[in-house]
C-alpha positions as CSV (number, residue, x, y, z in Angstrom):
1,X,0.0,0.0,0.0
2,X,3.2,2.4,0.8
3,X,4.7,1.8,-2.5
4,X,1.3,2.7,-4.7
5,X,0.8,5.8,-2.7
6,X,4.9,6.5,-3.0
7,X,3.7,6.2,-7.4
8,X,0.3,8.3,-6.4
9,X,2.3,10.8,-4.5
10,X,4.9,10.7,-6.9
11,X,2.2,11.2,-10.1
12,X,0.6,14.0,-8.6
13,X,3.8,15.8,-7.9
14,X,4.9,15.5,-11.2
15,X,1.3,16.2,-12.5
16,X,1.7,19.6,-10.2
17,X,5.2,21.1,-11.6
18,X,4.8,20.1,-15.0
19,X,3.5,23.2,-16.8
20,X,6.3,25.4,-14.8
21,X,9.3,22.9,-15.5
22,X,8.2,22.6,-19.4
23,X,8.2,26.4,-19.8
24,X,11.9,26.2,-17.8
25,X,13.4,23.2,-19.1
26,X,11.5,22.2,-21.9
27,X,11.7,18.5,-23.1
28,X,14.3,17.9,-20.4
29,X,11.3,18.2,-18.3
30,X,10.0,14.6,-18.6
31,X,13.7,13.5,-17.3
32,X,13.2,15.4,-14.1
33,X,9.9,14.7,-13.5
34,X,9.5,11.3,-14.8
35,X,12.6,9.9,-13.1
36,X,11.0,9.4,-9.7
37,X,8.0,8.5,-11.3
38,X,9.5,5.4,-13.2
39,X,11.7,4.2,-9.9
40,X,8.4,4.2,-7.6
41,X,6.7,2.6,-10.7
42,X,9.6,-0.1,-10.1
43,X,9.2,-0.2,-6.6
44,X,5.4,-1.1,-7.2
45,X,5.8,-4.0,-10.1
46,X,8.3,-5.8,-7.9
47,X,6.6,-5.7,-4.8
48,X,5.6,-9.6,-5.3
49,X,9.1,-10.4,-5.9
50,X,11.3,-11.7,-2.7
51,X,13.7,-8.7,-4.0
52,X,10.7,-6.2,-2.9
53,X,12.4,-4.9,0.1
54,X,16.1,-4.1,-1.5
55,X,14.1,-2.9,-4.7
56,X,12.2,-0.3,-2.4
57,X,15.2,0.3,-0.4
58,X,17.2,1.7,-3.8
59,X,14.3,3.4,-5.1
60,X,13.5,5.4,-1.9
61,X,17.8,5.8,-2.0
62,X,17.6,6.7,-5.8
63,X,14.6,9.8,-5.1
64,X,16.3,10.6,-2.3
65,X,19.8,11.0,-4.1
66,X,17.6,12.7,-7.1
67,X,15.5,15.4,-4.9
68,X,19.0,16.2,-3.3
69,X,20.7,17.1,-6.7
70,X,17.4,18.8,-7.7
71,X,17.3,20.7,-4.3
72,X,17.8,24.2,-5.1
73,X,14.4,23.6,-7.7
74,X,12.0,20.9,-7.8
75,X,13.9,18.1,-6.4
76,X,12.3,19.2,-2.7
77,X,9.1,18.0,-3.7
78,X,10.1,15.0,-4.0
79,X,11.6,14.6,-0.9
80,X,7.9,12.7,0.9
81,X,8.3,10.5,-1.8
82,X,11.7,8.9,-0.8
83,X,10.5,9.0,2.7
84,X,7.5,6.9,2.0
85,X,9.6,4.6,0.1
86,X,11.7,4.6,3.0
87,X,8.9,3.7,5.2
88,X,7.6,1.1,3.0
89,X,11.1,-0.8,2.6
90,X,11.2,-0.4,6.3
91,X,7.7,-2.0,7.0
92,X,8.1,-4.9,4.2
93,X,9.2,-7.7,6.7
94,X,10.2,-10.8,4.8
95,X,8.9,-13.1,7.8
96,X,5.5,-11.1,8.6
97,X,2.9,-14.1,7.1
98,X,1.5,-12.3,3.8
99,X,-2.7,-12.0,3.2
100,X,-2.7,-15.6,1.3
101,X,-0.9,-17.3,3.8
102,X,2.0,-17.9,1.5
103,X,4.9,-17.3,4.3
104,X,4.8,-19.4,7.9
105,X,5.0,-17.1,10.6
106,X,8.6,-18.1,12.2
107,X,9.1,-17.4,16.0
């Protein structure tokens, strides 16, 4: 659930500057805004994978990384997204049992 509303957050953000970062950077634009967009998009499509975590891990490290470079402009908007990534690597525990009942509890 982290990792869709890390891509909805994302989205929206990007949705948000888009107008203002065209008339700036023009077809650059879709680099900087579409960047975060594609690594939570990532994040999401291999949340099923046993990868998920590490996956999450370097995407919320790869915004991050990208809303500290973009800092002085847009790249602090993206900051909630790295740090909902952050929080959804953090909560993905690899021995919590999933909603099927695919992984045993261990104690």
């Amino acid at each position: 659930m982290l990792r869709w509303s890390a891509l909805g957050l994302a989205a929206l953000i990007a949705a948000w500057l888009a107008a203002e970062v065209w008339r700036d950077a023009g077809a650059f634009a879709f680099l900087l805004l579409g960047l975060p967009v594609v690594v939570c998009l990532v994040a999401v499509l291999t949340s099923r994978s046993r990868y998920a975590r590490w996956v999450t891990w370097a995407a919320a490290a790869v915004v991050l990384g990208w809303s500290l470079v973009l800092g002085l402009g847009i790249g602090l908007f993206f900051l909630p997204v790295a740090f909902v990534l952050a929080a959804a690597a953090a909560r993905d525990d690899p021995d919590r049992q999933g909603p099927a009942g695919s992984r045993p509890l261990r104690r």
